[in-house]
C-alpha positions as CSV (number, residue, x, y, z in Angstrom):
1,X,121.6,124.1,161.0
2,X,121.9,123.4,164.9
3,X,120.4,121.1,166.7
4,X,117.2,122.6,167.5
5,X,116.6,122.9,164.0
6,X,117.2,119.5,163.6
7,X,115.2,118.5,166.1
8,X,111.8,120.8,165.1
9,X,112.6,119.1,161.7
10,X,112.6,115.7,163.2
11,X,109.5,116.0,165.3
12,X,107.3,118.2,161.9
13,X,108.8,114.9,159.9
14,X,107.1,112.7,162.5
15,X,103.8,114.7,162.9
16,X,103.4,114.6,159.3
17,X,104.3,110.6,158.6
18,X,101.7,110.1,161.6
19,X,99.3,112.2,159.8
20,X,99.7,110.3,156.9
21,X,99.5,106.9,158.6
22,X,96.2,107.0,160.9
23,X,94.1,107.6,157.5
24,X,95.4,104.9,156.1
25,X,94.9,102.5,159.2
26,X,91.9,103.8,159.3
27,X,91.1,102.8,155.0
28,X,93.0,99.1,155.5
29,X,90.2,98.6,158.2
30,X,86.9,99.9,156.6
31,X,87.6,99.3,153.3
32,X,90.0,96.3,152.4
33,X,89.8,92.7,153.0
34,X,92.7,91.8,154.2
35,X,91.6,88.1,155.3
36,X,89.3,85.8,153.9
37,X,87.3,85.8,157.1
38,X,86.7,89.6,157.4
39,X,83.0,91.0,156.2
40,X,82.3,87.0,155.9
41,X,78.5,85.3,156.1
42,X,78.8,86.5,159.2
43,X,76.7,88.8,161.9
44,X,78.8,91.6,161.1
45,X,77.9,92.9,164.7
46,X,77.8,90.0,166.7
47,X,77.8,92.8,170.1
48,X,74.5,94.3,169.3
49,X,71.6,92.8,169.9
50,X,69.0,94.5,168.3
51,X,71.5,93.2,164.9
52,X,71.7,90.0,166.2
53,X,67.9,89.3,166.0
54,X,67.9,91.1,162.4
55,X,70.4,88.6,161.6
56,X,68.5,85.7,163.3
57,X,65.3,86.2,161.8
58,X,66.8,86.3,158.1
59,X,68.4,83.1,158.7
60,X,65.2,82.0,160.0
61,X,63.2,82.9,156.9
62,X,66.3,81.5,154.8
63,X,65.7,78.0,156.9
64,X,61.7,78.1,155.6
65,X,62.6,78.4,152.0
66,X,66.2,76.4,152.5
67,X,64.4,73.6,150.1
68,X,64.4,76.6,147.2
69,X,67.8,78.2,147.9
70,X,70.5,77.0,145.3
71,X,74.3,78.7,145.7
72,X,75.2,80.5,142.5
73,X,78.1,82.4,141.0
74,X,79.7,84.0,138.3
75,X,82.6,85.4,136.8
76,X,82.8,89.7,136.1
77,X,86.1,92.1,136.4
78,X,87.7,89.1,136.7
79,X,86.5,87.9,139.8
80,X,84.3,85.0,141.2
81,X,80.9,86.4,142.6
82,X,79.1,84.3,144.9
83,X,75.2,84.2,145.9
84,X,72.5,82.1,146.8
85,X,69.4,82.4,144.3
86,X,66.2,81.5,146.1
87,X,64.0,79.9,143.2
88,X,60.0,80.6,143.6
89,X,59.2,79.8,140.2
90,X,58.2,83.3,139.2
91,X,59.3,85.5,136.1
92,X,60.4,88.5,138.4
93,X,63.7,88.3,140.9
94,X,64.8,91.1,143.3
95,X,68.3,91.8,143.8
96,X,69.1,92.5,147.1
97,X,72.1,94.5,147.4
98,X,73.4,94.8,151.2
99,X,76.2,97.5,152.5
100,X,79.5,97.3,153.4
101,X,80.5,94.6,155.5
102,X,77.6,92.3,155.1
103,X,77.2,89.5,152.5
104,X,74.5,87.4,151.3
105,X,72.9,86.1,154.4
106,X,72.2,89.3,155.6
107,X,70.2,90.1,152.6
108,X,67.5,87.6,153.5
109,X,66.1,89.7,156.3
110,X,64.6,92.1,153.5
111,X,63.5,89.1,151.6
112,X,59.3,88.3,152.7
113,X,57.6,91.7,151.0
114,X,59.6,90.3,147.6
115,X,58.0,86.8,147.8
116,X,54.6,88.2,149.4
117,X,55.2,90.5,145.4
118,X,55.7,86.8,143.7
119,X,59.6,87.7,142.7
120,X,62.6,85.2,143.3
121,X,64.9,86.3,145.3
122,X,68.6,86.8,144.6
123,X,71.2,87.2,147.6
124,X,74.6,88.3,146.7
125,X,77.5,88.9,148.5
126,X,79.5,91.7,147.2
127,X,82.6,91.6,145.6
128,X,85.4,91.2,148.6
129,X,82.6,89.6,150.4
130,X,81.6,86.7,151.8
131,X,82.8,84.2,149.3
132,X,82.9,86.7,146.8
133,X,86.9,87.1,145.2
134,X,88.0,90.5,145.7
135,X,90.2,92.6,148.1
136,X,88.6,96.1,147.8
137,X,85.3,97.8,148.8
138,X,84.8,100.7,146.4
139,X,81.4,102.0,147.4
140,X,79.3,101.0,144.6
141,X,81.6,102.1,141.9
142,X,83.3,99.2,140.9
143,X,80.3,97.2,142.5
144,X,77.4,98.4,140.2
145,X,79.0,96.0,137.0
146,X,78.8,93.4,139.4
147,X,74.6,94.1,139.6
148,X,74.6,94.1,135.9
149,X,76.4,91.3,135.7
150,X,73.9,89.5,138.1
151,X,70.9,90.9,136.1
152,X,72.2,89.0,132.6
153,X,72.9,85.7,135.1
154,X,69.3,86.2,136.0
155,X,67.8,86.9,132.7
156,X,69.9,84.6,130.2
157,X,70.0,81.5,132.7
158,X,66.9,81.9,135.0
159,X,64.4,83.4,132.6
160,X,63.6,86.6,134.8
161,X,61.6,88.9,132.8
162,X,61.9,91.7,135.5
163,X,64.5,92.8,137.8
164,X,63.9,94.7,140.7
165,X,66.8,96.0,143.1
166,X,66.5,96.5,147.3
167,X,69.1,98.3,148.8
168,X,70.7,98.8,152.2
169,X,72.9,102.0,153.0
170,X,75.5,101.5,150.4
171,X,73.9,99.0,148.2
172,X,70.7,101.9,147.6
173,X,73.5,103.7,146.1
174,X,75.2,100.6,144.3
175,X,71.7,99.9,142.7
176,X,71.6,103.9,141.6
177,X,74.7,103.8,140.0
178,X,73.4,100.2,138.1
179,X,70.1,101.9,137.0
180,X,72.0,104.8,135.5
181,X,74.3,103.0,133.7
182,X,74.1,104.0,130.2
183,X,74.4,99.9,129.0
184,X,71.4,99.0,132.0
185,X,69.4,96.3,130.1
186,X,65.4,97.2,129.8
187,X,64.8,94.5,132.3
188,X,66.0,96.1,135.4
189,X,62.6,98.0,136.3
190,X,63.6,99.9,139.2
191,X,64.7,100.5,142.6
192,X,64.0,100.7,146.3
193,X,66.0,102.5,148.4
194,X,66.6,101.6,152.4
195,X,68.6,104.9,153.8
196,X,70.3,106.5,150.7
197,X,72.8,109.5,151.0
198,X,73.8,111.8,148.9
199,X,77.6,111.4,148.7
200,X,79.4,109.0,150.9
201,X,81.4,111.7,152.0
202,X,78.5,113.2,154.2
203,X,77.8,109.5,156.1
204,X,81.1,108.8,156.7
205,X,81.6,112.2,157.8
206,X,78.4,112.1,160.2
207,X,80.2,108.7,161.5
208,X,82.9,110.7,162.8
209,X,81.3,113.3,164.0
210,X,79.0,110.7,166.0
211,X,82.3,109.2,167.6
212,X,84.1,112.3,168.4
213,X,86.5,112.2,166.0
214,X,88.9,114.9,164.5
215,X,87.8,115.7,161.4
216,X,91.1,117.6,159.8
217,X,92.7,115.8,158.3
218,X,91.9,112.2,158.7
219,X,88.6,112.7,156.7
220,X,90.0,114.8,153.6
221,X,93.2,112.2,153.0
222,X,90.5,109.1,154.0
223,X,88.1,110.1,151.3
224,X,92.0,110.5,149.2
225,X,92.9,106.7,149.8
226,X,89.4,105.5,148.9
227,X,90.1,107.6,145.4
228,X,93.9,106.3,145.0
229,X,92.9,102.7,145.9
230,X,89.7,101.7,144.2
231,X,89.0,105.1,141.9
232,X,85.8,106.1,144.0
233,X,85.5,109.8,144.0
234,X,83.2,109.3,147.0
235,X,82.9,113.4,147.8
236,X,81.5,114.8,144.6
237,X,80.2,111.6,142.6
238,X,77.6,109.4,144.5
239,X,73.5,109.8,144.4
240,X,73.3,113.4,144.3
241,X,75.0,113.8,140.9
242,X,73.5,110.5,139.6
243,X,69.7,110.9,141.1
244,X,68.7,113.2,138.0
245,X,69.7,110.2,135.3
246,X,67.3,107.5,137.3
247,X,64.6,106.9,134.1
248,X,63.1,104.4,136.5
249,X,60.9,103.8,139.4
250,X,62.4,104.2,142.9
251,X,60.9,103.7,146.2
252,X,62.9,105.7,149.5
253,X,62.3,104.4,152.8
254,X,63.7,106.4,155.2
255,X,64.4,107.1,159.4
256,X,64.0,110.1,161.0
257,X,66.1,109.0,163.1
258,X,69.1,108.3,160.9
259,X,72.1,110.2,161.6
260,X,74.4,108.9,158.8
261,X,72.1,109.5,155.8
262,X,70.2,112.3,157.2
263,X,66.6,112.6,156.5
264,X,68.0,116.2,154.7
265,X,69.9,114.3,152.2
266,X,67.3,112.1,151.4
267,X,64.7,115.1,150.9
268,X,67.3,116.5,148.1
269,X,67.8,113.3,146.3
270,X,63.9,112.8,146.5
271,X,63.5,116.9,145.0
272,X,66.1,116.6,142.1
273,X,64.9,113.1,141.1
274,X,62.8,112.9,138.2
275,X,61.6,109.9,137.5
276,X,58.2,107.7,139.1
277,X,59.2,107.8,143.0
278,X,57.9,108.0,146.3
279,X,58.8,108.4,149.8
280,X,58.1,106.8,153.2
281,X,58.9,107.5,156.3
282,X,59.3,105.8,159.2
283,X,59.1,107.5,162.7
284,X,61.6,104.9,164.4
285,X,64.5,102.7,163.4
286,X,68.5,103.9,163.4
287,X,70.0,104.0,160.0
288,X,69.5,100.3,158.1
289,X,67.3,99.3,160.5
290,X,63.7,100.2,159.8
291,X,62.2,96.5,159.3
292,X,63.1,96.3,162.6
293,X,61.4,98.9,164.3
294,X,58.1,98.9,162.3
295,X,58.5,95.5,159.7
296,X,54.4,95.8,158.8
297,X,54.8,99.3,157.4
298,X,58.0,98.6,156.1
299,X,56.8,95.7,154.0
300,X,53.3,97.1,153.0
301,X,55.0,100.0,151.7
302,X,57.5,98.1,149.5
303,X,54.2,95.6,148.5
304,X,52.1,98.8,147.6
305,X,54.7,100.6,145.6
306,X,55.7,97.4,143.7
307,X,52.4,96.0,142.9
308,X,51.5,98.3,140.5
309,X,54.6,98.5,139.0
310,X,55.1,94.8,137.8
């Protein structure tokens, strides 16, 4: 072989290590805690401002109620879950399930139609967040035991009768994969669902797209790491294949002018689902950010759905 054999090799060898390597960057960022202050009870996005003053004004409804709000945890998979349960003395409790990134605090924002309802509220922060044990984020399929697990916390120690379960990107689909599970207790009655996509695969996709990004290959092996590392088959598995299960109530509230979970993937999940649901749409607000755009129709609608429910 001479040299400019060698050479090609050399520099195909290089292309192909480099190929490798920027998907994996790209998973030990988005998707693993590497220390314990990453995705922390924290403003995730402490450089936007419009997040900033979602952030503020949860920790300002947190401060009202700070008198009711008890930290909580237990133990499932082997790790140490973390939460703060906010006790209002009623038989019903909401689960509020946030999206990557964001832990408890967070959660509090999408709090007031719950108490307006008469539910306690339940705050979690996500395994491999907050103060939550766990390295991995594995996009509600490891996560949705962890709901479970909350819901018997909340029924054999606190005496909740009901369960409900709020959502957020993410957590809408966490909460799906919960209320399908075929060992989901009676007691979780149902679901609402802030900006739910069909497969992770098509948000993460639209992500990149939005930044400019190469697609090939960096998206194929990405969605490959999130399967070799935390067993999420994020491309074919996710609400789409789960939505015709759901035996329970949902509630979608959705942006037009999302362009993650696209107001198209929302309109199949609504058309194949099955079970008591309804959808609401809101003409402003990017994607997990409707409260903030229009908070009166945002709670109303989660207040009028519920109320005849439980």
């Amino acid at each position: 072989m001479n040299i400019w054999c060698w050479i090609a090799l050399i520099v195909a060898l290089q292309g192909i290590i480099f190929m490798l390597l920027v998907p994996l960057v790209i998973y030990n960022v988005l998707f693993r805690r590497t220390k314990p202050t990453k995705w922390a009870r924290t403003c995730s996005m402490p450089e936007d401002p419009e997040y900033v003053r979602m952030y503020e004004q949860g920790l300002a409804w947190g401060e009202r109620y700070r008198d009711r709000i008890e930290e909580v945890s237990i133990q499932n998979d082997g790790l140490k879950l973390c939460g703060r349960f906010i006790d209002f003395g009623q038989p019903k409790t909401v689960i509020i399930i946030p999206g990557r990134t964001e832990a408890g605090e967070y959660s509090y924002y999408f709090a007031e139609p719950y108490r307006r309802l008469g539910c306690n509220i339940m705050a979690i922060d996500n395994r491999s967040h907050g103060l939550s044990e766990g390295k991995v984020a594995s996009l509600g399929f490891r996560e949705y035991r962890d709901i479970l697990a909350w819901g018997r916390y909340l029924h054999e120690e606190r005496g909740s009768t009901q369960i409900l379960l709020h959502g957020i990107c993410i957590g809408s689909s966490t909460g799906l994969f919960a209320l399908t599970a075929p060992d989901c207790p009676d007691y979780f009655r149902g679901m609402t669902a802030d900006g739910m996509y069909t497969a992770f695969y098509h948000s993460f996709k639209n992500h990149m797209l939005e930044d400019k990004r190469p697609l090939f290959p960096t998206l194929q092996l990405t969605m490959l790491y999130i399967r070799i590392f935390s067993g999420a088959n994020v491309v074919t598995d996710g609400p789409r294949r789960r939505m015709p299960w759901l035996k329970k109530p949902i509630l979608f509230l959705h942006g037009r002018e999302d362009i993650y979970s696209t107001p198209d993937q929302v309109k199949e999940l609504y058309n194949i689902c099955t079970s008591e649901k309804k959808l609401v749409w809101f003409e402003k607000g990017a994607h997990s950010r409707l409260r903030m755009n229009q908070p009166e129709e945002y709670d109303q609608a989660v207040v009028d759905f519920w109320r005849e429910k439980c």
